[in-house]
N, C-alpha and C positions, 0 to 999 in steps of 0.2 A: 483823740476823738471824744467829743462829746456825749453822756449817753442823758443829758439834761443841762440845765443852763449852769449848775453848781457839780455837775459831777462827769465824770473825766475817766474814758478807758486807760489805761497803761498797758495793758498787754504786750505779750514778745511771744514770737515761734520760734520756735526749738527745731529744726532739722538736724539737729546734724550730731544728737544725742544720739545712739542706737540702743542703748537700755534703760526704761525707768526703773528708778531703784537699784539700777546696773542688776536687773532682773527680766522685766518684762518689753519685748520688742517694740520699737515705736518706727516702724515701716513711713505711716504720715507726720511721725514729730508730734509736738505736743505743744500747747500753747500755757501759759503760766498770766494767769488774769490778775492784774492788780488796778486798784481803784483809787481815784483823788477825787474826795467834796470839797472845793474851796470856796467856804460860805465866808460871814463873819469870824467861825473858829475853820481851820483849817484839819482835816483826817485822813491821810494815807491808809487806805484798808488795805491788808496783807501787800508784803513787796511781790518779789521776782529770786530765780534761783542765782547765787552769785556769777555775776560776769557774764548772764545772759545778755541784755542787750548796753552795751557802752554808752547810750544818750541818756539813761534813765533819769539819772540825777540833775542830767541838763532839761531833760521835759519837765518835772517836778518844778523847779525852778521856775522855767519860762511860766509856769501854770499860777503858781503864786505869787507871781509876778512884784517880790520885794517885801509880801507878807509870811511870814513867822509859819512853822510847818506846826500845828498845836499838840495833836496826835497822831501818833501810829498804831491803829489797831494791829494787832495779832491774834488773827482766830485761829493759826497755826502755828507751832515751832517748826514743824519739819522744811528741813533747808529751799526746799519749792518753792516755800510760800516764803520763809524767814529771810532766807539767807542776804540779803543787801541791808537786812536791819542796821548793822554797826558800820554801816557805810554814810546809809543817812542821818544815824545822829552825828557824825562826826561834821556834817554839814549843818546839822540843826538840832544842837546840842542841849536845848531847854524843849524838847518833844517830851511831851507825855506817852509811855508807851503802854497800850491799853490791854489788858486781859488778865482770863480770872487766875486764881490763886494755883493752879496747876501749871499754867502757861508763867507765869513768874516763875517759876519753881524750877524749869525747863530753860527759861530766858539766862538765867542765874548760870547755871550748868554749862549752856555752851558759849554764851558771851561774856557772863559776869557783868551783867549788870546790878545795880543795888539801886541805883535812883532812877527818880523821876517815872516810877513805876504804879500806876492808876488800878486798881484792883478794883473789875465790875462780877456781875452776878444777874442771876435771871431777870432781877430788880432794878436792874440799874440801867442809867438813861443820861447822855451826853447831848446837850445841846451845844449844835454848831451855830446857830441865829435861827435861817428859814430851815433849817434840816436836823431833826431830830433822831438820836440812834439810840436804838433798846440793842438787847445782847439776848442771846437763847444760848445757854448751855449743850450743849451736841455732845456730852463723852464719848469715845469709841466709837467715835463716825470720822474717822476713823484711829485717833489718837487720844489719849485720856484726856487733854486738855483742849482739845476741839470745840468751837462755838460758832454759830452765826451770830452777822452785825443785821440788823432793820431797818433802814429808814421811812419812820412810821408817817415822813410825811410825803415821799413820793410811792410812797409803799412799797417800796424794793429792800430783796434780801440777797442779802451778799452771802453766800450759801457757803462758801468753802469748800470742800471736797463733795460734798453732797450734790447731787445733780452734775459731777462733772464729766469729762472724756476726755479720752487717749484721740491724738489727731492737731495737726497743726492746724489753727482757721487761716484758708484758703483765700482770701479779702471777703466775703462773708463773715460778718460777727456774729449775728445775732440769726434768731431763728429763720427770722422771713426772708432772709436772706442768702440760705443755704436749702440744699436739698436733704437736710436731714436724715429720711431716710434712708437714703443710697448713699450716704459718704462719711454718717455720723454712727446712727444707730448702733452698728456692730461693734464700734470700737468702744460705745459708750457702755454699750453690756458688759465689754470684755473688764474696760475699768471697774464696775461695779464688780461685776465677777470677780474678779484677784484680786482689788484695792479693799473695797469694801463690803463685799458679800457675806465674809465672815463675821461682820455687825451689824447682819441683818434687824435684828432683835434690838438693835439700839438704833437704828434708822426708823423703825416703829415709835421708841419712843421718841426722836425727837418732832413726827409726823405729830406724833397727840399733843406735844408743845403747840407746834403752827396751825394745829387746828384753829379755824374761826379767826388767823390773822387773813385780811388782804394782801395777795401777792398780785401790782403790776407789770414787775420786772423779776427777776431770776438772775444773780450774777456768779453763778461759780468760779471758782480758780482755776479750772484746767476747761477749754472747752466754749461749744456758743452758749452768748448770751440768749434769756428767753423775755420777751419785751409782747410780740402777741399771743402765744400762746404758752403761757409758761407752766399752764396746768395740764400740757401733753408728758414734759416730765415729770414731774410729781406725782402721774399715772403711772410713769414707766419705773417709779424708782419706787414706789408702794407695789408695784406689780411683784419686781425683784424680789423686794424685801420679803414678799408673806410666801416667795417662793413659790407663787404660780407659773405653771410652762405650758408651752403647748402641743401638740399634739407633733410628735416627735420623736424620732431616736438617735441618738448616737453609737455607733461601732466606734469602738477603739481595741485596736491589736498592735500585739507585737510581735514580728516573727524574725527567726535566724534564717532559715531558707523554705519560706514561703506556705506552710503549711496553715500556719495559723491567718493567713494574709486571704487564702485559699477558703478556708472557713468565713472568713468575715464576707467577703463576696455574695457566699453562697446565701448566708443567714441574710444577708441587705435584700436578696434578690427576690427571695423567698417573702418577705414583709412587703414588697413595693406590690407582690402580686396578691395581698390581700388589701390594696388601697390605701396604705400610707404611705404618703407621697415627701414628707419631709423626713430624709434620711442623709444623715452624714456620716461617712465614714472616715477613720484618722490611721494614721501610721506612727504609733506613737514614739516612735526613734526619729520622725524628721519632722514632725509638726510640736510646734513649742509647745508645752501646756497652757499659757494662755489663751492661745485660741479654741484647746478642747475643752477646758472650763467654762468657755465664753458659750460653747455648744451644751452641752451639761448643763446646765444654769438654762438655757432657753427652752431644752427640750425634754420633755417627760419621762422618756425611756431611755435606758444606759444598759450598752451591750458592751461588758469588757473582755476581751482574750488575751492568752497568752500563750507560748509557749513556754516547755519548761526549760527554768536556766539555774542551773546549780540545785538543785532541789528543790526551785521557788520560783515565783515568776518574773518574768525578765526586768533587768533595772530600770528599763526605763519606764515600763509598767509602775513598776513598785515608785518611781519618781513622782509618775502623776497621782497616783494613790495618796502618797504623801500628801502632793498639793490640794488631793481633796478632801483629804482628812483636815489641812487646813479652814479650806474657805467652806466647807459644809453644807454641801446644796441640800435640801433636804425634801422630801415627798417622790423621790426619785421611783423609778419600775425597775429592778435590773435583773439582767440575764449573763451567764455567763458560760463561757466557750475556752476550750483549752487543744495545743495539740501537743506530742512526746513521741519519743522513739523509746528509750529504752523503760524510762522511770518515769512518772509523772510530779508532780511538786507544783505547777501551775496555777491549775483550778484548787489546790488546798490552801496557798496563800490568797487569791484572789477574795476566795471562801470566809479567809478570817479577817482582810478586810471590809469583806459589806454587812461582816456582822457587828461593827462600829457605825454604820451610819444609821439606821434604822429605814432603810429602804425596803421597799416590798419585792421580792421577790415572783419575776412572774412564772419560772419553772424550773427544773432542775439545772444543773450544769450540764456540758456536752464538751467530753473528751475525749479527742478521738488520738489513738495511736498508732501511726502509719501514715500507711495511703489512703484517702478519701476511693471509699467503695459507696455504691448504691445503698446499700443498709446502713451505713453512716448517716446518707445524706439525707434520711427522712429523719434521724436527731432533729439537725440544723433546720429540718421542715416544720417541726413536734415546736422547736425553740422560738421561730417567728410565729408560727400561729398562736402561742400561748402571750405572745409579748403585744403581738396588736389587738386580742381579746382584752389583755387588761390595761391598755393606753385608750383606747376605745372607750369601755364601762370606767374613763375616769374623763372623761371629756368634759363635763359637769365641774369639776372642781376648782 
């Protein structure tokens, strides 16, 4: 497919992966975007993950129809993007293969390449005849040696990880050709969320690189291309980045036999009847953490419980904790809730996790031991009311 008279989709879907990273679920598969300019000089930008689709080498071909493959850009090593590299120079063994001093460094490592190896820099600028490519440096967006390519003469940026999603494309590519919001959206936060959320800070800086370039196209590696409106994401991925949410909470518990499951209920119920309408609740033993990250990341308020399990709160708790001690949402509101029979441990581990992320606090903890009585239940009352007061007086932010 065409996405210009010189430049050439290659993409493939992925169904039939069930973990990215052999990590995080891919329910719609995922799509792996790679790109052919066959000008004058010839650029392969990023391949496809090995043994994804069997014609690759045969489209490439057909495409250059008996001319010389010049380069292969590598704005990534990780095998997504990389992995058919030592396939194609074996077919087109005088390629130049393009990227900076850290992506050699990485090239080296797992393929052992030594030649024929082009070393660019924010400076640097490859002319193909009608199509010229500048390079933006991107470190840890999400790998050290991460970069975008530009062609500064159809004004399109071939982004990389950046702007991309989780989700096979549907025959819809590009934006205007999907219902984005209803099929894309959420998977695209969830990627941002666990892939990249944790470089938020460096998604920042490569935003003040592309300041002041013209973007008419958008082409990420996983994910639609963006061709008329390519600055709704760049909205959406500046939004993420500075960690603004909206008006929102998330419950997430974990319970052995239902007490702390019983609690989260009551605290959701309790919030909806003071007018916050956006509430999700999680079961954090049967819903993956991706998807409650991908909730957390969207919404303001974070309500965690637990009950106690070994002196501490339960693993699967303590799993997602983990993972958000990873990716690190930050300006979060949280509340937290606990339930115990004999001993508590719960609310004191949850306790010295939020003292690592720098969350505001909207009131004390509530741990109830037993059975939920009436005088418990205005806790869980004291708990929503003080959490939609301060999700509210941050509506502004």
């Amino acid at each position: 497919m065409k996405l210009s008279n010189h430049i050439h989709y290659l993409g493939v879907n992925d169904r039939k992966k069930h973990l990215f990273e052999n990590n995080w679920p891919l329910p719609n598969g995922i799509s792996y975007n790679s790109y052919l300019i066959s000008d004058v000089h010839s650029a392969l930008i990023d391949t496809l993950e090995y043994g994804s689709h069997p014609k690759y080498l045969q489209k490439i071909t057909q495409i250059l129809d008996g001319k010389p493959l010049d380069y292969i850009i590598v704005n990534h090593v990780e095998p997504d993007h990389a992995g058919m590299i030592a396939e194609i120079l074996r077919y087109y063994p005088q390629s130049k293969v393009v990227g900076n001093n850290r992506t050699h460094k990485l090239l080296r490592s797992y393929f052992g390449f030594s030649d024929n190896l082009l070393e660019v820099n924010d400076c640097s600028e490859v002319d193909l005849g009608s199509h010229k490519l500048e390079f933006v440096m991107t470190p840890w967006v999400h790998w050290p040696e991460t970069m975008m390519t530009y062609d500064t003469v159809s004004q399109t940026l071939f982004s990389c990880d950046a702007f991309g999603s989780f989700g096979a494309l549907d025959g819809g590519i590009f934006d205007d050709e999907i219902d984005f919001d209803r099929f894309y959206l959420d998977e695209m936060l969830r990627y941002y969320s666990n892939i990249v959320g944790k470089y938020s800070l460096m998604v920042q800086k490569a935003f003040s690189k592309l300041a002041g370039i013209p973007l008419k196209t958008i082409c990420p590696s996983h994910g639609p291309l963006w061709r008329t409106n390519p600055m709704k994401v760049v909205g959406l991925y500046d939004k993420w980045s500075k960690h603004k949410a909206d008006e929102g909470v998330v419950v997430v518990f974990a319970s052995m036999y239902g007490h702390a499951e019983e609690l989260a209920d009551i605290i959701a119920r309790k919030i909806a009847e003071r007018g916050l309408k956006q509430i999700r609740i999680y079961d954090v033993s049967k819903t993956h953490s991706s998807y409650i990250l991908r909730d957390i990341w969207r919404y303001k308020g974070v309500i965690l419980g637990s009950c106690a399990y070994n002196n501490g709160m339960h693993p699967m708790m303590l799993h997602l904790c983990n993972e958000l001690e990873v990716s690190a949402p930050k300006d979060k509101i949280f509340s937290l809730f606990g339930s115990c029979g004999w001993n508590g441990g719960g609310i004191k581990s949850l306790q010295s996790f939020v003292a690592t992320t720098g969350w505001e606090e909207a009131t004390s903890p509530v741990e109830i031991m037993g059975a939920l009585d009436a005088e418990k239940e205005l806790l869980c009352d004291s708990l929503a009311q003080e959490m939609v007061t301060k999700i509210f007086s941050h509506s502004d932010d």
